[in-house]
N, C-alpha and C positions, 0 to 999 in steps of 0.2 A: 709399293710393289718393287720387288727388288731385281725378278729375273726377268725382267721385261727389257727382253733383248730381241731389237727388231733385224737389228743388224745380221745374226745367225740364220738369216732366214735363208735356206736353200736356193741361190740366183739361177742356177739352172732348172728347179721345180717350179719355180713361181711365175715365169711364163705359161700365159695361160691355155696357148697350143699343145706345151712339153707338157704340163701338168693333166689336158685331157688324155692326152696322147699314154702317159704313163696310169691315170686310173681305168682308160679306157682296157689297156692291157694286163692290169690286174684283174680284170675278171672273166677273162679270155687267155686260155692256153698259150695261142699263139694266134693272129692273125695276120692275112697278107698287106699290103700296101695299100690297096683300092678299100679295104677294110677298115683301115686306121684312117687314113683318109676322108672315107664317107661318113666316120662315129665321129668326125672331129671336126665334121664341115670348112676343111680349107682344100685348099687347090693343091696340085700334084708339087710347085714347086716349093710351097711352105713345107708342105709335109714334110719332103726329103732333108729339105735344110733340119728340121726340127729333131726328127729322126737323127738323124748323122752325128747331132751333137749328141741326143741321148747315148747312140754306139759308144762314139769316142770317150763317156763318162763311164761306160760301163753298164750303163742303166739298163739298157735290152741288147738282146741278143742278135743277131741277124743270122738268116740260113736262106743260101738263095739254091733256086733246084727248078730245074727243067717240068714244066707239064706238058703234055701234049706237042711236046716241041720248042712250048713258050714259056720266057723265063719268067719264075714267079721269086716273089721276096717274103720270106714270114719274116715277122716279128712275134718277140717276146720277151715279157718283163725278166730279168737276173734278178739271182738274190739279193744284187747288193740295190736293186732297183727299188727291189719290196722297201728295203730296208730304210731306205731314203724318201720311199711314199709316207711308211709310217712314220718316219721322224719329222716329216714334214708338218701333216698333219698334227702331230702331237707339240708341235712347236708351235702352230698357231694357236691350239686350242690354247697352250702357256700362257699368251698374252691375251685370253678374253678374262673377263672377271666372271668370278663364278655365276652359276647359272640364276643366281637367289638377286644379284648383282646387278646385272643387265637393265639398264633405263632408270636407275636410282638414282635420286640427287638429294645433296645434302640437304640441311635448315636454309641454304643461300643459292640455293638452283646450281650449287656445284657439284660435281660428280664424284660420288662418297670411295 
């Protein structure tokens, strides 16, 4: 295997809060806080941390706006966010072996 490259692996995707946080938001235009929150089952203060790094990467977008008086926070994935889900993903799938692959072992119970 030559491209089996574990090291490339996106360190800010692979957290596995940023990671639901950002598939969560790809299938979701935009969602508020209490939103991303409750799809990703952590507490207000993880989120925010978790959030804040995605911002500072670029990865979503933030818009904060008045309702009813109270301030609300959407969230939403950016392009470069997509663009770093997909490569993510496609970089894992790089290091599986193909699908034909999976649980195979050679003539000596080693893996072919």
């Amino acid at each position: 295997m030559t491209d089996y490259d574990h090291a490339a692996i996106d360190e800010l995707l692979h957290s596995r809060v940023r990671l639901a946080i950002v598939a969560f938001l790809a299938g979701a235009k935009s969602a508020d806080f209490s939103a991303v929150r409750d799809a990703t089952k952590t507490t207000d203060g993880n989120a925010s941390i978790h959030l804040r790094k995605l911002e500072d990467a670029g990865y979503i977008a933030v818009k904060k706006r008045f309702v009813a008086r109270r301030p609300q926070t959407l969230y939403s994935l950016t392009e470069h966010g997509r663009r770093a889900l997909l490569a993510y993903v496609a970089h894992l799938e790089s290091l599986l072996p193909p699908a034909g692959n999976i649980g195979r072992s050679g003539p000596e119970g080693e893996p072919q």
